[in-house]
MARBA-3410 file (N, C-alpha, C, O; in Angstrom, 1 decimal):
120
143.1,-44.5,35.4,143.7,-45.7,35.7,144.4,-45.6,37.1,145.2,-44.7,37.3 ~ 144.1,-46.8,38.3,145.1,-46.7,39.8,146.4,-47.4,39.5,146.8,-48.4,39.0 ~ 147.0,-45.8,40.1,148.2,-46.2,40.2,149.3,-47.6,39.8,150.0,-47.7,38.9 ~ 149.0,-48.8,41.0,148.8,-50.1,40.6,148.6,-50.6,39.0,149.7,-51.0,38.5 ~ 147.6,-50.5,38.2,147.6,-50.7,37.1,148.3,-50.3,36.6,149.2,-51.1,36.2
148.5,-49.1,36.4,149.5,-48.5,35.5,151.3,-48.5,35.8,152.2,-48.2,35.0 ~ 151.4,-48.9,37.0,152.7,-49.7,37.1,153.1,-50.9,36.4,154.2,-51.1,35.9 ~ 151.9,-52.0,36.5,151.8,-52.7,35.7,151.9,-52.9,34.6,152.5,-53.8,34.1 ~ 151.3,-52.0,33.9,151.3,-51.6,32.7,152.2,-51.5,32.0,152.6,-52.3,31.1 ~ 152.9,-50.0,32.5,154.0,-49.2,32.2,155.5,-50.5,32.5,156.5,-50.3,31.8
155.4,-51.6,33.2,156.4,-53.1,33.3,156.2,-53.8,32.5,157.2,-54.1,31.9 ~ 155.1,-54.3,32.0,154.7,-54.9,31.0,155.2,-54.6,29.4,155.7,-55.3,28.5 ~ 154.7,-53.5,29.5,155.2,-52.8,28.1,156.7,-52.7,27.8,157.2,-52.7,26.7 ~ 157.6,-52.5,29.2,159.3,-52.3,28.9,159.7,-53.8,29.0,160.9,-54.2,29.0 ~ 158.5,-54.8,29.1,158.7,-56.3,29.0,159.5,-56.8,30.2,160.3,-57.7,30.0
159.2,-56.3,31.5,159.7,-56.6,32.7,159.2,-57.7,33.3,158.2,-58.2,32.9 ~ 159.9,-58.4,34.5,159.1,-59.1,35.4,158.8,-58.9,36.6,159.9,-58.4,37.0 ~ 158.0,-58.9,37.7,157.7,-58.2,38.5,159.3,-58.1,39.2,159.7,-57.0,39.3 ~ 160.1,-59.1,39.4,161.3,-59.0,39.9,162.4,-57.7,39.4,163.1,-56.8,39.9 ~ 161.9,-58.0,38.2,163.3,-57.6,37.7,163.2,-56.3,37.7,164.3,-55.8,37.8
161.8,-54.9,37.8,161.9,-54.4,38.0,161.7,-53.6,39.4,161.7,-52.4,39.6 ~ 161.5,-54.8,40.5,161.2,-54.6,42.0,163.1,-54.1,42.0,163.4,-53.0,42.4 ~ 164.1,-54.9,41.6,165.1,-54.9,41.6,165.9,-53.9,41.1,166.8,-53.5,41.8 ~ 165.7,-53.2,39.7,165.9,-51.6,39.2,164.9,-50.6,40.2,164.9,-49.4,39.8 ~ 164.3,-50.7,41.1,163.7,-50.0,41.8,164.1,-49.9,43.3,164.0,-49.0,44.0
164.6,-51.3,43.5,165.6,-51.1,45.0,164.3,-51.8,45.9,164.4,-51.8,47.1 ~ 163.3,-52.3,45.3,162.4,-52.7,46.6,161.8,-54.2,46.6,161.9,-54.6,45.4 ~ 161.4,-54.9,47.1,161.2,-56.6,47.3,160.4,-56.4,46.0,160.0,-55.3,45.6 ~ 160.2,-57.8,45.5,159.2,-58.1,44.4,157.6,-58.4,45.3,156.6,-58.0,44.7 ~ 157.4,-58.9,46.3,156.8,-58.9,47.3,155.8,-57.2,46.8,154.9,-57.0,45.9
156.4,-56.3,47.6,156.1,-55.1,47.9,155.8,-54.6,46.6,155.0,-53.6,46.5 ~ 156.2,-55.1,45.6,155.8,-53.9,44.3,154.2,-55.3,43.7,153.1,-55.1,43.1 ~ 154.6,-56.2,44.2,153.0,-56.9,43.7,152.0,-56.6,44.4,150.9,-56.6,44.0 ~ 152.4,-56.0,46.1,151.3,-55.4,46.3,150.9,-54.5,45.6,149.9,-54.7,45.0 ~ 151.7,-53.1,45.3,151.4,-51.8,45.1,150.9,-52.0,43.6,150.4,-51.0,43.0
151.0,-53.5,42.7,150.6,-53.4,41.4,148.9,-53.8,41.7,148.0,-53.6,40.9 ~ 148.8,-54.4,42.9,147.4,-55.2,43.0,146.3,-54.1,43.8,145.1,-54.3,44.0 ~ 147.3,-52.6,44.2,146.5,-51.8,45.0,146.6,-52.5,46.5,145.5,-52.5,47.1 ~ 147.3,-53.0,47.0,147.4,-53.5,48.1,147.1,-52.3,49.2,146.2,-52.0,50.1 ~ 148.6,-51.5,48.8,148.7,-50.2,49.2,149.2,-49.0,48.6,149.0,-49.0,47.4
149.7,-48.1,48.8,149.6,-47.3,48.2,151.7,-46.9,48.3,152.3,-46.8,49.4 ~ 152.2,-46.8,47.4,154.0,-46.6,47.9,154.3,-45.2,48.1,153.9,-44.2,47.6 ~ 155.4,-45.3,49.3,155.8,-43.7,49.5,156.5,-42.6,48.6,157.3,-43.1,47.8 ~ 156.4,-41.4,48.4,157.0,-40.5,47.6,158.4,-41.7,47.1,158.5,-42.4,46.0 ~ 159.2,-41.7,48.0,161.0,-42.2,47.5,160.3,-43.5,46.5,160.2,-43.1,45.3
159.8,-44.5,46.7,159.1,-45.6,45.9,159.0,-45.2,44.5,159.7,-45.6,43.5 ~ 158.0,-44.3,44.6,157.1,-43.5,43.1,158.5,-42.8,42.4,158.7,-43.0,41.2 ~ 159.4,-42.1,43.2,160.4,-41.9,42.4,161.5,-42.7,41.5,162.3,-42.3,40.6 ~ 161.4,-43.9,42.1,162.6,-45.0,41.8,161.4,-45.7,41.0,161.8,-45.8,39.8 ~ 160.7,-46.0,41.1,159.6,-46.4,40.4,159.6,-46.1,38.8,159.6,-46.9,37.9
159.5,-44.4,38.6,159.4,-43.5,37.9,160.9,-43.9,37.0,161.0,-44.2,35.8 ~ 162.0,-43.9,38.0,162.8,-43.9,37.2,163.3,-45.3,36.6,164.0,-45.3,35.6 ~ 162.8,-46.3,37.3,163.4,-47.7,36.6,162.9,-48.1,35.4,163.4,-48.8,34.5 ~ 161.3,-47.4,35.3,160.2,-47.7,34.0,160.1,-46.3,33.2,159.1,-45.9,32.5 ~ 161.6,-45.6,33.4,161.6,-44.4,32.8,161.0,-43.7,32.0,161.1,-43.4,30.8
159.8,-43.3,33.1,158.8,-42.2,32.7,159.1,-41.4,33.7,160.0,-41.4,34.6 ~ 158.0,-40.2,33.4,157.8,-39.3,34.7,156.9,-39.2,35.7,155.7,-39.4,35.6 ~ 157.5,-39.0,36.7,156.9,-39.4,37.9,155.6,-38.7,38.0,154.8,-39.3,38.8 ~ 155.0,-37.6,37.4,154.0,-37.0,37.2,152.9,-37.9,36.3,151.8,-38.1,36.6 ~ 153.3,-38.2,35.6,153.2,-39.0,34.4,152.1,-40.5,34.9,151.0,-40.8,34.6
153.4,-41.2,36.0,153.0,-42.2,36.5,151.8,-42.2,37.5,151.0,-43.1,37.8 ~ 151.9,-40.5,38.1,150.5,-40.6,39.1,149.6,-39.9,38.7,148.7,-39.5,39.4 ~ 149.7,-39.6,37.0,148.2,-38.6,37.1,147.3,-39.6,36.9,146.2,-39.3,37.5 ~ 147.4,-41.0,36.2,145.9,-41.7,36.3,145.4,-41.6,35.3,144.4,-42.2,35.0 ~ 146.1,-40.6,34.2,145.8,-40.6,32.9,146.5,-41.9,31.8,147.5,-42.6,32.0
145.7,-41.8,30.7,146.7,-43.1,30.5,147.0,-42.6,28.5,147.4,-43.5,27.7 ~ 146.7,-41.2,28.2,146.5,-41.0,27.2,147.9,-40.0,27.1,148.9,-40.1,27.8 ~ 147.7,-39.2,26.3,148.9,-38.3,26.0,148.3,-37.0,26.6,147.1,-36.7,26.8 ~ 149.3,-36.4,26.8,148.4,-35.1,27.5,148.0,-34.4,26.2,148.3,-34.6,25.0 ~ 147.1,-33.1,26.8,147.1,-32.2,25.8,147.5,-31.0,25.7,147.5,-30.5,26.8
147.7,-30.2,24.7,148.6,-29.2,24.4,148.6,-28.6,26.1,147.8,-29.2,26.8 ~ 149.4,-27.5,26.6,149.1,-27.0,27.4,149.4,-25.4,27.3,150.3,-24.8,26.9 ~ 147.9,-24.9,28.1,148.2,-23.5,28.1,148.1,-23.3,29.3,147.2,-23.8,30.0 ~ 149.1,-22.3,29.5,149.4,-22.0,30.4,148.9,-20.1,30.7,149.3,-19.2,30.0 ~ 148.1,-20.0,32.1,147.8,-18.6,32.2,148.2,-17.3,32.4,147.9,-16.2,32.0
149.5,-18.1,33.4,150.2,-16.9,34.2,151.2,-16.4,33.5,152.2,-17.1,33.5 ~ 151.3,-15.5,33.0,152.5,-14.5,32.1,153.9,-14.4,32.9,154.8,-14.3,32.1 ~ 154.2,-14.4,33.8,155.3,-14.8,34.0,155.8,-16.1,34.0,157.0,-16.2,33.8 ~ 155.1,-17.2,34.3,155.0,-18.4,34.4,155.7,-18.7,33.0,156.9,-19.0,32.8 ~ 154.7,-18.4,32.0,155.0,-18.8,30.5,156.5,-18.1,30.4,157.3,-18.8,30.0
156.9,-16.7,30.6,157.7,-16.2,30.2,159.3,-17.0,30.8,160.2,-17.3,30.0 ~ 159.1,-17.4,32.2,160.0,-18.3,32.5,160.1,-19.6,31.6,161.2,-20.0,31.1 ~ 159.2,-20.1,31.6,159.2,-21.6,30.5,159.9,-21.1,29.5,160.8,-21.8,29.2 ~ 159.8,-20.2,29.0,160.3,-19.9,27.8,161.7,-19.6,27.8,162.3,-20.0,26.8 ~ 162.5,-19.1,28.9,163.3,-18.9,29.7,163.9,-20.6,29.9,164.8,-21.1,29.2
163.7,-20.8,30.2,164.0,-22.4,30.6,164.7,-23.3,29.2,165.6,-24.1,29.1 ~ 163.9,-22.9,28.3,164.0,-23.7,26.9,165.4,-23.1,26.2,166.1,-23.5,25.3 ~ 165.7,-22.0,26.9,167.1,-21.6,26.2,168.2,-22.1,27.3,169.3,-22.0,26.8 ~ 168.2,-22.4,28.2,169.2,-23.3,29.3,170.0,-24.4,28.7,169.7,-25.1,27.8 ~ 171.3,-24.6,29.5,172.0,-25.8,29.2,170.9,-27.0,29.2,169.9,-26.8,29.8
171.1,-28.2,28.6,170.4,-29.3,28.4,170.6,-30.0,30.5,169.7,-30.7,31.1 ~ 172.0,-29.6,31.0,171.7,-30.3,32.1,171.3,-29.3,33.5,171.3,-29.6,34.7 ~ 171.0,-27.9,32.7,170.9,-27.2,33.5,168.7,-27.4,33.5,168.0,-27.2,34.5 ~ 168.4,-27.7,32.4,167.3,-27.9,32.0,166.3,-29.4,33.0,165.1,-29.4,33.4 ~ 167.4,-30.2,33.2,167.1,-31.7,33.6,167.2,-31.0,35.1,166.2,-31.4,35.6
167.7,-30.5,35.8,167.9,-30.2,37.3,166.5,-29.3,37.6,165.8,-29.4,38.6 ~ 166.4,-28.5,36.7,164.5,-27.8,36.5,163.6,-28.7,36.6,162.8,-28.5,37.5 ~ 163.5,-29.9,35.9,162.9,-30.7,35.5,162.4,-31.6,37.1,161.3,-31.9,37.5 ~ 163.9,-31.8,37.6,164.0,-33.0,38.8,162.7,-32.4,39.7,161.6,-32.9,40.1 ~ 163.4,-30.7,39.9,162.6,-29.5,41.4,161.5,-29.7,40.6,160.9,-30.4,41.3
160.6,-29.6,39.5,159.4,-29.8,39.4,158.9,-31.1,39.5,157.7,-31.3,39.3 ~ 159.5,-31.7,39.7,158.7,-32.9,39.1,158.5,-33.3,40.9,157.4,-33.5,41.4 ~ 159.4,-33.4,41.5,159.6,-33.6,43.0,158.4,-32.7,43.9,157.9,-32.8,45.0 ~ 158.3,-31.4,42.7,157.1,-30.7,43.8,155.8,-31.4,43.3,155.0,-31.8,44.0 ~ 155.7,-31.5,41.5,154.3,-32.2,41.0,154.1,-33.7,42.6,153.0,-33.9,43.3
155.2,-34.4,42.6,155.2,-35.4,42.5,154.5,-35.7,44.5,153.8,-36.6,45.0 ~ 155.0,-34.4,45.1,154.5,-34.1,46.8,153.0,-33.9,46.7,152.1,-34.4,47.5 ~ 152.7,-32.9,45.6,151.1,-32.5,45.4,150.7,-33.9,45.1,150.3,-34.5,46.0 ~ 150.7,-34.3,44.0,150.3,-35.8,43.7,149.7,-36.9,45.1,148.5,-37.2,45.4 ~ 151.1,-37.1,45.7,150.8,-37.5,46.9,150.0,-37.2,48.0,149.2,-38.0,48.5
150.2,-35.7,48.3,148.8,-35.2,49.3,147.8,-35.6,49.2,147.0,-35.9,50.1 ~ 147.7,-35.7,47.5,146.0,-35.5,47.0,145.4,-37.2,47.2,144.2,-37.5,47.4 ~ 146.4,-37.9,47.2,146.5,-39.3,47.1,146.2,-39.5,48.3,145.0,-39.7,48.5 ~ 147.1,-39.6,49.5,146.8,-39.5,50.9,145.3,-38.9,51.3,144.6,-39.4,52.0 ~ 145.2,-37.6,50.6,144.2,-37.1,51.5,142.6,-37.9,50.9,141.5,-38.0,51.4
143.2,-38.5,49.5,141.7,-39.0,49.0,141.8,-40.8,49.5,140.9,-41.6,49.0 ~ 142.9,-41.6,50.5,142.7,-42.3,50.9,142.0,-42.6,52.6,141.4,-43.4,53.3 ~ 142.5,-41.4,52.5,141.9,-41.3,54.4,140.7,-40.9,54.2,140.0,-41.2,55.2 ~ 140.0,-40.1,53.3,138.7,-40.0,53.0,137.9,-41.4,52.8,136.7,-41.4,53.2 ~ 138.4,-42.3,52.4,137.8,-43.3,51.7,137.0,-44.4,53.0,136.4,-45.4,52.7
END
């Protein structure tokens, strides 16, 4: 699913109107009917306030998937051993892990986005 749709979507469903959530997002309603119609494509800061007004994750919002993920295994033995690590942390020490990954998911995301529109 592009991005666009699935903004839409993901508004629709919290029973929004293009305004009302251009407005929990901080950007014209103008600007977000493009980015729902594929006009263009919105910048990282966008996708994040985006992410957060239709409170999902911003990963979430740009994989393009529209299903539930599935289980995940993970390869790297230290990798896992950290996660595991992670799950015994304060709850808001847990959400500040959460932000740095999601902020790095959310730059890869982007590149890949960028680099597969200048291809186009």
């Amino acid at each position: 699913m592009e991005l666009g749709a699935k903004i839409k979507k993901l508004r629709k469903e919290k029973k929004l109107t293009q305004d009302e959530l251009a407005e929990k997002a901080g950007i014209s309603g103008n600007h977000l009917s493009r980015l729902e119609r594929g006009v263009f494509q919105p910048s990282v800061e966008v996708v994040k306030r985006l992410a957060q007004a239709l409170d999902v994750n911003v990963d979430g919002l740009l994989s393009g998937e529209d299903e539930a993920s599935p289980a995940v295994s993970i390869q790297n033995k230290e990798l896992t051993e950290r996660v595991r690590m992670i799950d015994q942390l304060e709850p808001e020490d847990q959400q500040a892990i959460t932000r740095v990954i999601d902020t790095m998911l959310t730059k890869h995301r982007m590149q890949k986005l960028l680099a597969g529109s200048l291809g186009a």
